[in-house]
C-alpha positions as semicolon CSV with decimal commas, in nm:
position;residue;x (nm);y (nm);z (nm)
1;X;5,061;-5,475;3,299
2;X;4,697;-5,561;3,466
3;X;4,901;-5,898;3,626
4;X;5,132;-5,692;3,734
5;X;4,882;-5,482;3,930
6;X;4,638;-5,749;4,027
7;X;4,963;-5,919;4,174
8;X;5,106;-5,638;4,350
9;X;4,702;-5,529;4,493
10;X;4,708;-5,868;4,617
11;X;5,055;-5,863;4,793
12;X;4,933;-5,492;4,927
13;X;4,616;-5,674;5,083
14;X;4,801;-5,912;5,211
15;X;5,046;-5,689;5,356
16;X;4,750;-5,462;5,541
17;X;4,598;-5,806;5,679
18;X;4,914;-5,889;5,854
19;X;4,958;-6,211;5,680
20;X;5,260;-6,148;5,565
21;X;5,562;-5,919;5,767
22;X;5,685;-5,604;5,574
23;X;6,015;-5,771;5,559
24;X;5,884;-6,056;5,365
25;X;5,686;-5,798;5,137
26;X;6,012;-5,623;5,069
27;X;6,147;-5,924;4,949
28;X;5,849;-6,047;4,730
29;X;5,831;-5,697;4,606
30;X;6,202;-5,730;4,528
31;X;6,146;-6,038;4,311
32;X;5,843;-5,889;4,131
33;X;6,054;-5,624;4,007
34;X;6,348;-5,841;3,923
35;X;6,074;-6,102;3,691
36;X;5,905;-5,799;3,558
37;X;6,247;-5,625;3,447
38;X;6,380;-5,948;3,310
39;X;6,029;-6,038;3,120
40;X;5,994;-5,638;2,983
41;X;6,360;-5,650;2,901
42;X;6,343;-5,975;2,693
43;X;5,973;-5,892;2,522
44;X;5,993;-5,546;2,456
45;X;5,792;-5,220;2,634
46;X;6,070;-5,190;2,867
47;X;6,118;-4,901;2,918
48;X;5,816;-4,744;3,027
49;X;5,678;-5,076;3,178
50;X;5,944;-5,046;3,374
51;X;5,927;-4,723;3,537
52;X;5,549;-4,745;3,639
53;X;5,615;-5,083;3,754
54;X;5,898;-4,934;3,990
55;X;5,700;-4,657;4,077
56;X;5,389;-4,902;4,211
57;X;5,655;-5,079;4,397
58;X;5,779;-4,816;4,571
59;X;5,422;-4,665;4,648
60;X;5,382;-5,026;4,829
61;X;5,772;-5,060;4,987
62;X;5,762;-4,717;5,111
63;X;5,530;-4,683;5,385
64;X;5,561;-5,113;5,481
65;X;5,948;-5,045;5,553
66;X;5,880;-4,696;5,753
67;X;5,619;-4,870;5,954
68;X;5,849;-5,138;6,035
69;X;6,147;-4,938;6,088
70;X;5,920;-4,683;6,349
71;X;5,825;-5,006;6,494
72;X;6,151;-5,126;6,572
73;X;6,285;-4,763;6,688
74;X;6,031;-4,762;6,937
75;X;6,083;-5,139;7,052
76;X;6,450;-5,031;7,087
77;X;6,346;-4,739;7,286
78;X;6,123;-4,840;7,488
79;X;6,419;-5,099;7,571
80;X;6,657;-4,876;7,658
81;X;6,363;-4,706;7,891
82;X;6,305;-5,012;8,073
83;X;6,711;-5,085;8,138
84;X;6,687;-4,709;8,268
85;X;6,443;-4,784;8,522
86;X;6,516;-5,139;8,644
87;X;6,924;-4,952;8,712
88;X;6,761;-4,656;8,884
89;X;6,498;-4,842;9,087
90;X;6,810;-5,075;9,199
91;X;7,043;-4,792;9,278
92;X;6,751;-4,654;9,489
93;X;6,707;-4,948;9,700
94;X;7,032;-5,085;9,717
95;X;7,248;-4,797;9,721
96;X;7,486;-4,901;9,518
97;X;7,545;-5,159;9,198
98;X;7,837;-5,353;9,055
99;X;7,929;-5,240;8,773
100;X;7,858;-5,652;8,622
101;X;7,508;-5,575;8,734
102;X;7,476;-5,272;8,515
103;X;7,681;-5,379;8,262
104;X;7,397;-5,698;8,230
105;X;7,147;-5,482;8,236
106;X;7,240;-5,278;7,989
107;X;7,255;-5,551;7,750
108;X;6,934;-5,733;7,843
109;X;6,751;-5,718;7,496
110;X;6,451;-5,910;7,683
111;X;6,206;-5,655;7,816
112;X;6,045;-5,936;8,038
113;X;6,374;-5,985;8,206
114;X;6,350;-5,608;8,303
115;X;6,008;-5,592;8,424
116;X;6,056;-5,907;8,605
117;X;6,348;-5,693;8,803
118;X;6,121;-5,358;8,819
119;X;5,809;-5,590;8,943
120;X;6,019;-5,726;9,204
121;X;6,182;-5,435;9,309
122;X;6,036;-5,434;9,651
123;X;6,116;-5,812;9,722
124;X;6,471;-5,733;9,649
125;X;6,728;-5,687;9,934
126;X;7,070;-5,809;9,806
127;X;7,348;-5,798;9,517
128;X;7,277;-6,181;9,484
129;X;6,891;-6,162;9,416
130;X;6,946;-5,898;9,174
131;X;7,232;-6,200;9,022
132;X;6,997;-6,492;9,098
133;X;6,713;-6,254;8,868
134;X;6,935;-6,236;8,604
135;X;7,083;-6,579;8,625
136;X;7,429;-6,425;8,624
137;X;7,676;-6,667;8,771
């Protein structure tokens, strides 16, 4: 049980160092569950072994996978912000947008494509900058 905890302390620091990603400590924490199950189910102890072993786990998974699933939420968001404002800042100065403009916009997933079209905003005059900016053909 104290290898099981030294490993899993380890992984933790790890984890809090950023030297590995929380989807990478999902998966090793996966497999450390999986050995430990097999090796407490084939030598005995099982049972209980088993349960504080899934509980540490699960102390560890927990937050690592809500951090990186806030993280992501607010990449998203701040995304579909950014899409937003680069289609209302264009409909500002040029009046009017085809609907293949907006449509490309709305599935840029690059945010420096997007700030590269709200940074420019000023510069731009036509339908075809706004197409030459997005390399749409």
């Amino acid at each position: 049980m104290s290898i099981i905890k030294d490993t899993l302390n380890i992984v933790d620091d790890l984890s809090k160092s950023k030297e590995i990603l929380g989807s990478d400590l999902e998966k090793i924490l996966l497999v450390l569950n999986n050995i430990s199950e097999y090796l407490y189910n084939k030598y005995g102890e099982y049972e209980k072994v088993s349960k504080e072993v899934f509980t540490m786990l699960k102390t560890l998974v927990d937050p690592v996978v809500m951090n990186e699933g806030i993280k992501q939420g607010i990449g998203k968001g701040e995304l579909k912000n950014q899409q937003r404002l680069a289609l209302k800042l264009l409909k500002k100065k040029l009046k009017e947008i085809p609907s293949d403009i907006e449509k490309t916009i709305n599935s840029i997933d690059d945010i420096a494509i997007l700030e590269k079209v709200i940074d420019n905003i000023f510069d731009i005059n036509s339908v075809d900058q706004v197409k030459e900016m997005l390399q749409m053909d």
